[in-house]
C-alpha positions as CSV (number, residue, x, y, z in Angstrom):
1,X,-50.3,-3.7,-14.2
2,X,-50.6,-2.6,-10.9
3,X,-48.9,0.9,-10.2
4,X,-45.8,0.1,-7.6
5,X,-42.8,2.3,-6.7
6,X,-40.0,2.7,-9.1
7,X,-36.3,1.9,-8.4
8,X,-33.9,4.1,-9.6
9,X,-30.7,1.6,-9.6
10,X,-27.2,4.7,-10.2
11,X,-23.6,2.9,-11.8
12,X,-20.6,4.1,-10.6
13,X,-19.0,3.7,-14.6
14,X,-15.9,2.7,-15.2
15,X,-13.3,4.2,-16.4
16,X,-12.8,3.0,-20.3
17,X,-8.9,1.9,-20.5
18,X,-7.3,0.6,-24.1
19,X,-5.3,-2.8,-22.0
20,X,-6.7,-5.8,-24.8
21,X,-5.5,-8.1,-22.3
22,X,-9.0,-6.8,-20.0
23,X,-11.5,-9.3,-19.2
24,X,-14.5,-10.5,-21.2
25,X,-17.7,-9.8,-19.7
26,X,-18.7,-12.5,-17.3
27,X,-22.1,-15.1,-17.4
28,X,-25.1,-14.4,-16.0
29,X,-28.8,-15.7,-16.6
30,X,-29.9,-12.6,-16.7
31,X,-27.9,-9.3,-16.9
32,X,-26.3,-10.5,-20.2
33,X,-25.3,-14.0,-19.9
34,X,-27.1,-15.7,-23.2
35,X,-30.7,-14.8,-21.7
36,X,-33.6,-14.2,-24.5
37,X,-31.3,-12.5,-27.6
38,X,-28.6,-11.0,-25.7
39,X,-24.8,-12.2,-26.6
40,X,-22.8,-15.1,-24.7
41,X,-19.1,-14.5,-23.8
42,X,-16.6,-15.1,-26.2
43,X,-18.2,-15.4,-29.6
44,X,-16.0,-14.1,-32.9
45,X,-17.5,-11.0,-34.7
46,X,-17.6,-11.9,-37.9
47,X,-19.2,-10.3,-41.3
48,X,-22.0,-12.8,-42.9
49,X,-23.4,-12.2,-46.6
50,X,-26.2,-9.3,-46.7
51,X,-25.2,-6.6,-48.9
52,X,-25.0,-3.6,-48.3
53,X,-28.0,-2.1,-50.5
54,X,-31.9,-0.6,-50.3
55,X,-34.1,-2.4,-47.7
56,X,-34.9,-6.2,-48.5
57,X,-38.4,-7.3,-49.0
58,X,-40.5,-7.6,-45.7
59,X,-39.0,-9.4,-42.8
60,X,-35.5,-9.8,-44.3
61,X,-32.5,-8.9,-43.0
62,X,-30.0,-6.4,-44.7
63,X,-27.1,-4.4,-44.0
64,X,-27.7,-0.8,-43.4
65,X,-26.1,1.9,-44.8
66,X,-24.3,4.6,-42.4
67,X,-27.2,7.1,-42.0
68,X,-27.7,10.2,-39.7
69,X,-30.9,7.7,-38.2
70,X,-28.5,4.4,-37.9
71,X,-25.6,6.6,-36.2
72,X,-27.9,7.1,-33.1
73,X,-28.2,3.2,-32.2
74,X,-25.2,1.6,-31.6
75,X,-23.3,-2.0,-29.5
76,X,-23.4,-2.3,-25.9
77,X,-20.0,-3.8,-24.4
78,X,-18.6,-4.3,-20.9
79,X,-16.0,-2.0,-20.0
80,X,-14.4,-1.1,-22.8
81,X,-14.9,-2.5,-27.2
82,X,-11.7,-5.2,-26.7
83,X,-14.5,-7.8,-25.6
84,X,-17.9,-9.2,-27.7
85,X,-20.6,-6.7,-27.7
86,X,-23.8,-8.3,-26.5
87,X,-26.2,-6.0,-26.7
88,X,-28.1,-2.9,-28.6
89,X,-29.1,0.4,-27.4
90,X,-30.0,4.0,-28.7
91,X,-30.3,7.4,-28.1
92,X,-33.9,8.7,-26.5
93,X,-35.2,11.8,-26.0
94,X,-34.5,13.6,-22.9
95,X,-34.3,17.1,-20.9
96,X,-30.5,15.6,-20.2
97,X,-29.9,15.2,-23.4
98,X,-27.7,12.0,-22.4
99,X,-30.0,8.7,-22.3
100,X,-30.3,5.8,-24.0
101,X,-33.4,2.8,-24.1
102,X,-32.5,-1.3,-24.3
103,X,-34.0,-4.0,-22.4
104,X,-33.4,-4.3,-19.3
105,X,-31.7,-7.8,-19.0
106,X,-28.9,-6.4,-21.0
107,X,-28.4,-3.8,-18.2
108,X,-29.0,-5.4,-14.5
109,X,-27.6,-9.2,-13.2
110,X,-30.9,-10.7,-12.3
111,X,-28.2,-13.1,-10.4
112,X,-26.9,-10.3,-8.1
113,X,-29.5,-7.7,-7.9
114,X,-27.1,-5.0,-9.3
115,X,-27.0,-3.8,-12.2
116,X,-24.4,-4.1,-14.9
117,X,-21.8,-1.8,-13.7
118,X,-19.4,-0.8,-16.7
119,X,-21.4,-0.7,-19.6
120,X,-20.1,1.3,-22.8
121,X,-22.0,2.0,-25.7
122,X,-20.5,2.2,-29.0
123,X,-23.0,4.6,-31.6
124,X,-22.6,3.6,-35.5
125,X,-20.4,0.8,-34.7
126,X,-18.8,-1.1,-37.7
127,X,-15.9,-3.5,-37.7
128,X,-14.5,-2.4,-34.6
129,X,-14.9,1.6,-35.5
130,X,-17.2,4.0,-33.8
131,X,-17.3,7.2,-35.4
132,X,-18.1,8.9,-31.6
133,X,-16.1,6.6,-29.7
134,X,-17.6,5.2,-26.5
135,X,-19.5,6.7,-23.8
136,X,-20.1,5.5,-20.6
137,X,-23.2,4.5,-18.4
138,X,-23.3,5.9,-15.6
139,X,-26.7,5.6,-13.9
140,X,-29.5,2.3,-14.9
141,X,-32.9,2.6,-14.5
142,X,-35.4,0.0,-14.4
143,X,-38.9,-0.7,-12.8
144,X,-38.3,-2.1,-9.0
145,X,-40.4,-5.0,-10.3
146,X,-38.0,-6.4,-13.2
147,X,-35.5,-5.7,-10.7
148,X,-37.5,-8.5,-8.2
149,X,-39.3,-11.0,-10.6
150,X,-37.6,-9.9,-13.9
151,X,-41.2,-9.1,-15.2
152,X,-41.3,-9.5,-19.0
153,X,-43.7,-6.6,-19.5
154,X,-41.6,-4.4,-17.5
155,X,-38.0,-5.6,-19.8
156,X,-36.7,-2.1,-20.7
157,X,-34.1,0.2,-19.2
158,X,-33.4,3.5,-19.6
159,X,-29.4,4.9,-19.3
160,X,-28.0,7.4,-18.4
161,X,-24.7,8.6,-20.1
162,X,-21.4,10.8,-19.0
163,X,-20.7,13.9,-21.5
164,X,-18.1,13.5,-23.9
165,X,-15.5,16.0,-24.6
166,X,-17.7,18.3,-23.0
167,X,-20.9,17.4,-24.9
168,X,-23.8,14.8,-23.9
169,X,-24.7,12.4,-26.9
170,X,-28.1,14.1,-28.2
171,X,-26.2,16.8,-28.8
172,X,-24.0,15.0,-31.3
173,X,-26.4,12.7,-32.9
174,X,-30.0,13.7,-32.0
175,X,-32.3,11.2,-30.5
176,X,-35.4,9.6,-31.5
177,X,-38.8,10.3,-29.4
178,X,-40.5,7.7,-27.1
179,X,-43.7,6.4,-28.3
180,X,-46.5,5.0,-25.5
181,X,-49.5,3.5,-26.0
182,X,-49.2,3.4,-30.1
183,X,-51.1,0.3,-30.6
184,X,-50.0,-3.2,-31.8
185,X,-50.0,-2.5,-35.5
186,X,-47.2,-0.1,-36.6
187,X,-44.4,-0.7,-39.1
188,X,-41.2,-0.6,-37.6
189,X,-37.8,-0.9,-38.8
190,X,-35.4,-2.7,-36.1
191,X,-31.9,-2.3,-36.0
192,X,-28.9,-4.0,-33.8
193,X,-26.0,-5.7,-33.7
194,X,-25.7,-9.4,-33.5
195,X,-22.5,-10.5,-31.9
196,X,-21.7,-12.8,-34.3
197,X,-21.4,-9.8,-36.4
198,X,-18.8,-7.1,-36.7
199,X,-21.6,-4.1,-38.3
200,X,-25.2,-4.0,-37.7
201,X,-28.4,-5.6,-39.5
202,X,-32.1,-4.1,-40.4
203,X,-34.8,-4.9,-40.8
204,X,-38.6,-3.8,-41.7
205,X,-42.0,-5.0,-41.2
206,X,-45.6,-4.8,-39.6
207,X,-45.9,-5.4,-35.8
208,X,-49.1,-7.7,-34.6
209,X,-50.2,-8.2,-30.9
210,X,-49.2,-11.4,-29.1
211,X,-50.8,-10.1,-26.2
212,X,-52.5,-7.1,-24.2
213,X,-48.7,-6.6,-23.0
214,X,-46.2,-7.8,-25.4
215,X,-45.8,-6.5,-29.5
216,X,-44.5,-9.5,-31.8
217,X,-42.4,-9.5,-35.4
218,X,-41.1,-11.6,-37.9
219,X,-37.7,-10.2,-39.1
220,X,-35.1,-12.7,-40.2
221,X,-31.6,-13.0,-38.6
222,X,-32.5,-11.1,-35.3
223,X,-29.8,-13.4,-33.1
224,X,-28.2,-13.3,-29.8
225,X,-26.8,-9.5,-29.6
226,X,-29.8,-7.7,-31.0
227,X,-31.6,-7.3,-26.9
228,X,-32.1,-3.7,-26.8
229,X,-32.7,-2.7,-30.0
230,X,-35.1,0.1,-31.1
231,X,-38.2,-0.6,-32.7
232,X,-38.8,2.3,-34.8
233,X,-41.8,4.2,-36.5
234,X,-42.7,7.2,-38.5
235,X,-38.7,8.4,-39.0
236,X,-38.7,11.7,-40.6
237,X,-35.9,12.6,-42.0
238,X,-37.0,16.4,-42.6
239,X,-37.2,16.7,-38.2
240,X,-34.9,13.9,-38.2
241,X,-36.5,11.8,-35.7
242,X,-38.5,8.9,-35.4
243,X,-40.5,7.1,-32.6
244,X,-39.4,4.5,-30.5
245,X,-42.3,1.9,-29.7
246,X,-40.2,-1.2,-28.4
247,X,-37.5,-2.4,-27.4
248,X,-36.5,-6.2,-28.8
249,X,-36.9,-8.1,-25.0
250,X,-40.2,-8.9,-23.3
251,X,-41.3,-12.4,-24.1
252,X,-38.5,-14.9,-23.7
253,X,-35.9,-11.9,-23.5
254,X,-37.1,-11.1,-27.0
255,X,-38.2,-14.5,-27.8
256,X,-36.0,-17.8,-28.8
257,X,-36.0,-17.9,-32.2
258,X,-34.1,-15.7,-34.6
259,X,-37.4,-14.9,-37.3
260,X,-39.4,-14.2,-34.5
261,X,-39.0,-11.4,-31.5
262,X,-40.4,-9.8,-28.8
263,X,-41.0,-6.4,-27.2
264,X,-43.0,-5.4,-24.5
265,X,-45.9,-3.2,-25.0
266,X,-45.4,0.5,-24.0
267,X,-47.6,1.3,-21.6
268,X,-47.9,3.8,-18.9
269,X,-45.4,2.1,-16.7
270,X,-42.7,2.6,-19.0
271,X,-44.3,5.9,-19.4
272,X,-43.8,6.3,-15.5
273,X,-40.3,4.8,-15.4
274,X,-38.9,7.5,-18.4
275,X,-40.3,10.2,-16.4
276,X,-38.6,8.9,-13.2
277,X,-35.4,8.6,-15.2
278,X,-35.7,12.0,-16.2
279,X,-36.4,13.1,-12.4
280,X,-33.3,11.7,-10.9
281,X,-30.9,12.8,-14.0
């Protein structure tokens, strides 16, 4: 890919308010509106049947446990947790120490050419808890060319978060490192939050290459919700970090089945567009 400028696109958040009589989070083709696996307005959270136990076999589902490496990713909502979460995120890596990765179609309204402007994120989430409470977005970042032409090699988006009580989120759950260039066969484990679900789902397996740009997987169950989510390698829980080499998005917006997802490859343009991120931070 041809190297073009970089747009920085800065959210003025919105304040988080407790009123359940707020609004959903509106439709959009892109931005979050039911494109590639991010949530559609108005579905029901509710718990499905994977246990709560060790990693299945390969390519299966299964609910995680609450670990110091789950607590880091968490559900993206729209203003405030009263509405469906419809999206996945996680904590990254940064001099900041206050950003996140997902795809980009979860954070900017290909409709409007604005970004999504009152994004929360919600770390551990479970059955309408977070152990950290919510934090808000308050600057978007994505390549000027997803922006335009909603490039699928180019589907991720770094965010920028507001301290809480005085503290930016690395500092109160770590973050994972950002992995470019790691090749097409790694194993991962994915984790993110359907929205037909109220906690999150795992789930482990090899990578392959479904292209010189976009990383493919087949992990069960991965539905409308799980757009963002980290796909991670080598966690050590010694340094207690791992490496994030996609994000579920790219192809199809992460593709449009649920035993079959997408990621775009990490290249140096995303290495140029976490680098800009950190720049204007």
């Amino acid at each position: 890919m041809s190297v073009l400028l970089l747009t920085l696109v800065i959210v003025g958040a919105a304040a988080v308010v407790g009123d359940a009589a707020e609004k959903t989070h509106r439709a959009r083709s892109s931005g979050h509106g039911g494109f590639g696996k991010s949530g559609e307005p108005g579905q029901s959270p509710q718990d499905q049947d994977f246990s709560a136990t060790a990693p299945a076999k390969d390519g299966n589902a299964y609910t995680p446990r609450r670990t110091e490496e789950n607590a880091r990713i968490g559900a993206v909502f729209e203003k405030d947790d009263h509405g469906a979460h419809f999206c996945t995120a996680s904590v990254v890596q940064s001099p900041g120490r206050n950003m996140l990765i997902t795809a980009a179609h979860c954070a900017f309204d290909a409709d409007s050419g604005q970004p999504v402007n009152d994004l929360v994120f919600a770390p551990g989430y479970r059955s309408g808890d977070g152990p950290t409470g919510l934090w808000k977005v308050s600057k978007v970042v994505v390549d000027d060319r997803w922006a335009k032409s909603q490039d699928e090699d180019l589907d991720v988006a770094f965010l920028v978060l507001d301290q809480k009580g005085g503290k930016d989120i690395q500092d109160v759950l770590g973050g994972n490192t950002l992995g470019i260039d790691r090749g097409f066969d790694n194993k991962v484990k994915i984790t993110g939050y359907p929205s037909s679900r109220d906690t999150p789902i795992s789930c482990q397996n090899r990578t392959t290459k479904f292209s010189d740009t976009q990383l493919r997987i087949q992990c069960t169950d991965l539905e409308d919700g799980t757009s963002g989510s980290p796909w991670l390698a080598d966690y050590d829980p010694k340094s207690h970090t791992g490496t994030v080499i996609g994000v579920l998005g790219g192809h199809e917006g992460g593709g449009d089945q649920d035993d079959v997802s997408y990621a775009a490859y990490f290249d140096d343009d995303i290495a140029k567009l976490y680098r800009h991120a950190q720049d204007e931070d």
